[in-house]
C-alpha positions, 0 to 999 in steps of 0.5 A: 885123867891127865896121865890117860890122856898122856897115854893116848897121845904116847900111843897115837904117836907111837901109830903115826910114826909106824904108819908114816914108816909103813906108808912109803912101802905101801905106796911103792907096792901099790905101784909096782901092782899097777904098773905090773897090772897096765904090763899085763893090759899092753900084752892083752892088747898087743895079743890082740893085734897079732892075731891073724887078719881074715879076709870075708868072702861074699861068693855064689852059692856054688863055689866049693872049698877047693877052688880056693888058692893053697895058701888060703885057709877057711876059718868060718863059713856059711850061707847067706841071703843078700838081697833076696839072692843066695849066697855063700860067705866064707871068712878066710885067712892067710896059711900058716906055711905062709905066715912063716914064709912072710916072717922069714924075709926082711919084714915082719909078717904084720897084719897088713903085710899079710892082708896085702898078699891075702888081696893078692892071692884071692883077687883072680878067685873073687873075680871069678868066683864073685857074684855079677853084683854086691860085694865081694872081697873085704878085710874083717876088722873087729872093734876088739882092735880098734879099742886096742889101738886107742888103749895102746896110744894111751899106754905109749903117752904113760912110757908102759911102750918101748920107744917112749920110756926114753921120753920125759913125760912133758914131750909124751904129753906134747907127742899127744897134742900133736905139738911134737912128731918124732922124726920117724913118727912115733912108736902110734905110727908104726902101730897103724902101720903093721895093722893097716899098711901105709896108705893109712899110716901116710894119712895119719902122718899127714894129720899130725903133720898139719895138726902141728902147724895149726898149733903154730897157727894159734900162736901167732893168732893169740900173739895178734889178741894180746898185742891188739892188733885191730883191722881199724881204717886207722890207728897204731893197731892198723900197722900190727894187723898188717904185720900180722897178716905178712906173719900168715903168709909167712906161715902159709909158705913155709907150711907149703914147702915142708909139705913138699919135702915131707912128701918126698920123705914119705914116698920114699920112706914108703918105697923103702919099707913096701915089698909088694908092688901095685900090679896095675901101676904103669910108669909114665914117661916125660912125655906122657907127664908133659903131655898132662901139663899141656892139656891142662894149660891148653883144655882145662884153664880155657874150660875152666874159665868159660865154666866160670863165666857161664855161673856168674853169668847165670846169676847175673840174669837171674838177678836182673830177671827178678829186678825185673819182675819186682820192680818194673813188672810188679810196680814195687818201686811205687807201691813200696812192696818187695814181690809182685804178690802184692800187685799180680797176687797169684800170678806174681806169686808163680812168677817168682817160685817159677824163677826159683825153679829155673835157678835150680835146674841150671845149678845142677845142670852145672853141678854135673857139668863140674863132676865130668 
């Protein structure tokens, strides 16, 4: 039994060193099959967001396919009811001639570049091809690109992404929480950029921008629990709370200048990578820009503060009014009641949802008076 059981231990040695030999070779194929299978991912999903953008069309029913531009092309159509009324739906996309012709220049023919001269090509056509009322022209977006732009941030933050392999895995894991922006804001940014232009970009680049100085924010307010500072009348812990409160101002002010320096960088930024211009937009002149001020400085505070004086004063009568009426009126002071139910019973009862009533029609009398 002894020498048997020496056996077995000779042998199962014999196994963990084989198995402790094998296992680093297993484990550096099992990587090499997963990072090769998440390459795959990324290119399904990179696929995905260079397809082509379509463009839906809600037309009259009599629009015939050759009164679409040239530089258009149908890729789905048919008829449909909106409302009742019969109208023809047609799902449109960019030309390849004209795709090429976009890729040839200093940009690339990204999706939103081409989503751009999609709405300028067809805007004179849905203008006049468009029904007097519903909608008319609208970019088609599946949720198949939306899943792809969130699994291709995952796949950035994991280095699968150029511009992020560089990144050591802490700052990718900071670039996450938002706590670190790269100076040209990051291969995400540029994503959201080529498939929905940069106006969105511009919001997402505001939203990490604020998101990384709320981070400063909650260190200073976490800097003020641990040292205990207490907005106490008195005491040592005064003075911190007051130290703590110049830290926000401080906080505030810087976070106003970078706004307007990162402003600056971003319209320019903007201007420099842009190759289409807004056909409405007219340029204003030093006098029309001074002219703005005058009338705000000259109209609108005036306004404004004859508009404030009217609220306030508004709900200083009422007040009074319902003082009034539970006090004098109801004998509330002696019969030690808060209505004038108790005194007038129905009567008192009406009074007051009567006054209810009056406060919420001067309410939304201001609530339009503030929309104009």
């Amino acid at each position: 039994a002894g020498e048997g059981n020496k056996e077995n231990s000779v042998a199962n040695s014999k196994r963990r060193r084989g198995w402790e030999e094998m296992r680093p070779a297993q484990l550096k194929s099992r990587a090499a099959g997963a990072a090769a299978s998440a390459r795959s991912t990324v290119e399904q999903h990179a696929a995905i967001l260079r397809r082509v953008p379509t463009v839906g069309l809600l037309l009259r029913d009599d629009v015939q396919d050759e009164d679409l531009p040239d530089t258009t092309a149908i890729c789905a159509e048919g008829f449909v009811r909106f409302h009742g009324e019969r109208r023809r739906l047609l799902v449109v996309h960019l030309a390849l001639d004209k795709v090429r012709e976009l890729g040839r220049g200093r940009c690339h023919a990204t999706p939103a570049r081409q989503l751009d001269h999609l709405r300028v090509q067809l805007r004179k056509f849905a203008e006049e091809a468009g029904a007097e009322w519903g909608p008319c022209m609208w970019p088609v977006h599946g949720d198949k690109v939306s899943k792809a732009l969130v699994a291709m941030e995952e796949f950035m933050l994991m280095g699968f992404i150029d511009g992020m392999q560089t990144l050591p895995v802490w700052k990718r894991a900071l670039c996450w929480l938002r706590i670190y922006n790269p100076e040209d804001g990051g291969a995400f940014l540029r994503l959201i950029e080529d498939q929905h232009g940069t106006a969105t970009a511009f919001s997402f680049s505001w939203m990490q921008f604020f998101a990384h100085h709320l981070w400063i924010l909650a260190v200073l307010c976490l800097l003020m629990l641990v040292i205990g500072a207490d907005p106490d009348p008195s005491g040592p812990h005064r003075a911190l709370w007051e130290v703590g409160k110049v830290g926000v101002i401080v906080w505030g002010a810087g976070l106003a200048f970078r706004r307007k320096r990162l402003s600056k960088e971003l319209v320019a930024c903007t201007l420099q990578r842009s190759d289409t211009k807004n056909p409405d937009y007219v340029e204003e002149g030093d006098w029309a820009v001074w002219a703005k001020y005058i009338k705000i400085l000259f109209i609108g505070m005036p306004l404004l503060g004859v508009f404030t004086a009217a609220v306030n004063l508004t709900l200083l009568m009422i007040t009074n009014l319902l003082v009034y009426l539970i006090y004098v009126w109801g004998d509330c002071g002696n019969l030690g009641c808060i209505d004038t139910e108790r005194k007038h019973g129905f009567l008192g009862w009406l009074s007051e949802v009567c006054v209810d009533i009056v406060m919420a029609i001067l309410f939304e009398l201001f609530f339009l008076l503030a929309k104009v």
